[in-house]
C-alpha positions as CSV (number, residue, x, y, z in Angstrom):
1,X,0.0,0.0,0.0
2,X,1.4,3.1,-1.2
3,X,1.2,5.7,2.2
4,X,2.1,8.5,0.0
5,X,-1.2,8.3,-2.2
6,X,-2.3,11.9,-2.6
7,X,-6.4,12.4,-1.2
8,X,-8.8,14.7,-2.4
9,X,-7.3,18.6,-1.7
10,X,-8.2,19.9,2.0
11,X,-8.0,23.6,2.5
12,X,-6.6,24.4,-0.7
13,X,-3.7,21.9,-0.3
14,X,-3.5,17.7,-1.4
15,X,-3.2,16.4,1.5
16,X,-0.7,12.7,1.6
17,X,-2.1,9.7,3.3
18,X,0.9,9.7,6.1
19,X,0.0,13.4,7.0
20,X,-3.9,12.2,7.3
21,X,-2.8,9.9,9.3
22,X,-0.3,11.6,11.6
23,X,-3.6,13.9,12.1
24,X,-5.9,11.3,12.6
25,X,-3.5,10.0,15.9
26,X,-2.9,13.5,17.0
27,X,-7.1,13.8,17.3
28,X,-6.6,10.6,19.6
29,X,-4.1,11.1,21.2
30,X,-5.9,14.7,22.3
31,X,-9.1,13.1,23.5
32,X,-7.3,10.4,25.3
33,X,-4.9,13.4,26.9
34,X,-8.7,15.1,28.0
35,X,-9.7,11.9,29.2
36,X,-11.5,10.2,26.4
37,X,-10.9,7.0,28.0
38,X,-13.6,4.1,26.8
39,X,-15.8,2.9,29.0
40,X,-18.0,0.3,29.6
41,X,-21.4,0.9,28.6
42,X,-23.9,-1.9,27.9
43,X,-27.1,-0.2,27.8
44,X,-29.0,0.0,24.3
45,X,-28.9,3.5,22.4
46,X,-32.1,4.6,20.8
47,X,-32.6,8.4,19.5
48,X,-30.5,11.5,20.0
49,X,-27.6,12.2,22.8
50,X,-29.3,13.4,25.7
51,X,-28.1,16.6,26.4
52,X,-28.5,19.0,29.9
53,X,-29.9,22.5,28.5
54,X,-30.2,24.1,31.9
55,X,-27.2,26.1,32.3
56,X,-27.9,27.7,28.8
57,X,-31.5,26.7,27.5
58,X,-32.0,29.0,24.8
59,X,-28.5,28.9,23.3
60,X,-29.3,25.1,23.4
61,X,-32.5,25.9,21.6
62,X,-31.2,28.2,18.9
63,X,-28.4,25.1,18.7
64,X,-31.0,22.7,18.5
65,X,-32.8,24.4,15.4
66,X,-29.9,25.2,13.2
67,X,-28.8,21.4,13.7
68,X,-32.4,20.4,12.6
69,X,-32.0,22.9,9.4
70,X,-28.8,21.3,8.6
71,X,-30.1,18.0,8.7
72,X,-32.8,18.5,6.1
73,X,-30.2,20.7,4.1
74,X,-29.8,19.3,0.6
75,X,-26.8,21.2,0.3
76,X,-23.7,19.7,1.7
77,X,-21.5,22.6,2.2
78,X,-24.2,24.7,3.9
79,X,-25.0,21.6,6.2
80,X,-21.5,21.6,7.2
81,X,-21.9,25.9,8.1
82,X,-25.1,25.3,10.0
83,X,-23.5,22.4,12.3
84,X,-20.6,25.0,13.0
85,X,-23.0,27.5,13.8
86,X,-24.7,25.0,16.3
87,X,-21.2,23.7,18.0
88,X,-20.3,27.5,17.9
89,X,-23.9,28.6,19.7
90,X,-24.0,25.9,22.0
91,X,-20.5,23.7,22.4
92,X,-21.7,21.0,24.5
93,X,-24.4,20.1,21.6
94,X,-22.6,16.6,21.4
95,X,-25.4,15.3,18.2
96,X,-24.1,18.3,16.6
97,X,-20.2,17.8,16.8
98,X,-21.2,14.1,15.5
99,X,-23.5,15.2,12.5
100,X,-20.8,17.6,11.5
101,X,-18.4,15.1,11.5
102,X,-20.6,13.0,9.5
103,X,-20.8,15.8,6.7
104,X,-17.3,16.3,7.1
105,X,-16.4,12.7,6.2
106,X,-19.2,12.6,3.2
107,X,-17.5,15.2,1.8
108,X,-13.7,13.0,2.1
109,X,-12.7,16.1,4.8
110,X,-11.5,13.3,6.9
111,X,-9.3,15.5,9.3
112,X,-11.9,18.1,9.8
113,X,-14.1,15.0,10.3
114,X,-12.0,13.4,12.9
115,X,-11.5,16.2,15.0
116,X,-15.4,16.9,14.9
117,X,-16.3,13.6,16.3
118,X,-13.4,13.5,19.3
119,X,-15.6,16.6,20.0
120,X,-18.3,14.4,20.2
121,X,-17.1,11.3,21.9
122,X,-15.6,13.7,24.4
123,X,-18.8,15.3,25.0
124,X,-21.3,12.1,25.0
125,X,-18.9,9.1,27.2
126,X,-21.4,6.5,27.1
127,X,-22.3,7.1,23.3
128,X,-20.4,4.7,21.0
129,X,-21.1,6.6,18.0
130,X,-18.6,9.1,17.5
131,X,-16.2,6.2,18.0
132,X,-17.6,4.3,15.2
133,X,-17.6,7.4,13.0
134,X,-13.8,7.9,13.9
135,X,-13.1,4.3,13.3
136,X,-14.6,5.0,10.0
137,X,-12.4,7.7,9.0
138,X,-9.4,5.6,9.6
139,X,-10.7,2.7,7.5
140,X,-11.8,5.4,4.9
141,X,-8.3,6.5,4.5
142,X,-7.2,2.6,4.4
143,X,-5.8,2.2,7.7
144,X,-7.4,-0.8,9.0
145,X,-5.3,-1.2,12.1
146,X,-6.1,2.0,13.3
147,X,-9.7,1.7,12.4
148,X,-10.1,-1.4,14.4
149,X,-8.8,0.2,17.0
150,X,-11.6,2.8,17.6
151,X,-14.3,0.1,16.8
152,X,-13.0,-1.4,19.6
153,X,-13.5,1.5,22.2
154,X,-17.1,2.1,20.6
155,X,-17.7,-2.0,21.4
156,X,-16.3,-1.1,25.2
157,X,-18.9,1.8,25.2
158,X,-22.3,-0.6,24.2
159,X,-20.9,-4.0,22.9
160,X,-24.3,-4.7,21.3
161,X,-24.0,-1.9,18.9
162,X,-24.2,-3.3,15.3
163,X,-22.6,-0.5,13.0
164,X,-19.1,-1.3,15.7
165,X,-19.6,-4.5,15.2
166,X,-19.9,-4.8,11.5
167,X,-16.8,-2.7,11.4
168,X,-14.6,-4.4,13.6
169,X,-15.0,-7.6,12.0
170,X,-14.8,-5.8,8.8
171,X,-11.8,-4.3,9.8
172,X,-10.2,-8.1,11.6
173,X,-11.0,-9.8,7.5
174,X,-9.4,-7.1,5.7
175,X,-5.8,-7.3,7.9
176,X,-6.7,-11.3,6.8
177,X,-6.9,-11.9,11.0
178,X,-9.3,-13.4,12.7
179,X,-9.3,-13.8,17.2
180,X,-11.6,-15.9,19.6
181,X,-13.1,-12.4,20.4
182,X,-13.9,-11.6,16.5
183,X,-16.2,-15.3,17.2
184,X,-18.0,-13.3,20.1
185,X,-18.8,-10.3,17.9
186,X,-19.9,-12.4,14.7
187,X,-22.0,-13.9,17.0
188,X,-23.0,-11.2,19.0
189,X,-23.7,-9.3,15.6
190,X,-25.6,-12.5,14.0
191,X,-28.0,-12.1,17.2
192,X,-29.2,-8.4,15.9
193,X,-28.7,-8.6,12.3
194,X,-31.8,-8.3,10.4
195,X,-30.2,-7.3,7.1
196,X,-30.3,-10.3,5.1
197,X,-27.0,-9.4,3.2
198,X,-25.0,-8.5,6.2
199,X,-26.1,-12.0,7.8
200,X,-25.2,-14.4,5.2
201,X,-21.9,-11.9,4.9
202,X,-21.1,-12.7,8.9
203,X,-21.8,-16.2,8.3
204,X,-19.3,-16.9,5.7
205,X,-16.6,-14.6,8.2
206,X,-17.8,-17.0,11.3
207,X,-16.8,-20.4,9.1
208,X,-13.5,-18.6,8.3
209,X,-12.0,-17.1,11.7
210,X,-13.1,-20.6,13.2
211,X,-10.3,-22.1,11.0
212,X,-8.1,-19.5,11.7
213,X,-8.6,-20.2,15.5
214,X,-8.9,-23.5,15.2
215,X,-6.5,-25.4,17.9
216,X,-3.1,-27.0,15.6
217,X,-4.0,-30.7,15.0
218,X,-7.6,-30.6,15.7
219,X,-8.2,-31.7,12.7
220,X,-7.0,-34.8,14.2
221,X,-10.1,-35.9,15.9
222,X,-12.1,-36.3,13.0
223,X,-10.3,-38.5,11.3
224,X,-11.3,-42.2,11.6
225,X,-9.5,-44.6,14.2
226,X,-6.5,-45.8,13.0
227,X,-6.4,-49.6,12.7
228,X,-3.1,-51.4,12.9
229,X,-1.0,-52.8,9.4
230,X,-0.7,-56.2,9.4
């Protein structure tokens, strides 16, 4: 894999895989140095981040709105300047930092994108979203390790959530590995899926990683009794 491989131009300039990437950790490392630390969450996540207006309701609201108007926004650029107007309004609006990330990253502005969703994960511990959607950007930009990585810490947040879990094992096949834990979230995912595609896909990926972590000279104990040469 070439690591020089020039991306789509961000800010003017082509930006080269290895500087993406050097970015990409730096975002990381910075949440981890503010104490973006994964934890264990294994509650179900239904609808938006719950957010506490009180010590600023009407910012909040005014927030609120323009991240609505964004979301119904055909236009991808102007999506993008109403979520910034949001995050700006009202900082703490942690659906906002992730929706901006996720027009960020439709748009290949993985950098911008990245640091947009650190915002988020930082600002909503228990949601494993933003650590999906960072996981993505890595994978996006080809680095599977690194992606894996991040769908890891979303899976630490809720380890039922199927977008992580898709991802991870996505990310396990195409380093051509395969681990007794990638079993538990094949399984784990085949218990949710209801996407016929997707459940046919983990199936072939569970009859794989089971020969890859398949004991040495199992094989052994299928074979039929050995009888003795006369």
């Amino acid at each position: 894999m070439d690591h020089h491989m020039q991306t789509r131009p961000l800010g003017g300039q082509a930006m080269t895989r290895s500087a993406i990437r050097f970015a990409l950790r730096a975002a990381a490392l910075a949440a981890v140095a503010t104490g973006l630390a994964p934890s264990c969450a294994s509650h179900k996540l239904s609808g938006e981040v719950t957010i506490d207006a009180r010590p600023d309701a009407q910012a909040f609201e005014r927030a609120r709105r323009l991240a609505v108007q964004a979301a119904k926004t055909a236009n991808p650029q102007r999506a993008v300047e109403l979520y910034r107007q949001a995050v700006a309004l009202y900082p703490d609006l942690a659906a906002g930092w992730n929706n901006l990330g996720v027009a960020l990253l439709e748009q290949q502005r993985y950098l911008e994108a990245a640091e947009a969703f650190v915002q988020a994960a930082q600002r909503a511990p228990t949601d494993p979203r933003p650590l999906y959607n960072l996981g993505l950007a890595w994978e996006r930009t080809g680095y599977y390790r690194d992606a894996l990585k991040h769908y890891e810490r979303a899976l630490a947040r809720d380890p039922r959530y199927l977008p992580a879990l898709r991802g991870a094992v996505r990310a396990e096949r195409l380093l051509g590995q395969g681990r007794k834990i990638t079993l538990d979230w094949i399984r784990t995912a085949l218990g949710l899926e209801r996407d016929e595609r997707w459940r046919l896909w983990f199936t072939l990926q569970k009859q794989q990683v089971e020969a890859l972590v398949k004991p040495y000279g199992a094989d052994a104990d299928d074979a039929p009794a050995a009888q003795p040469d006369s």
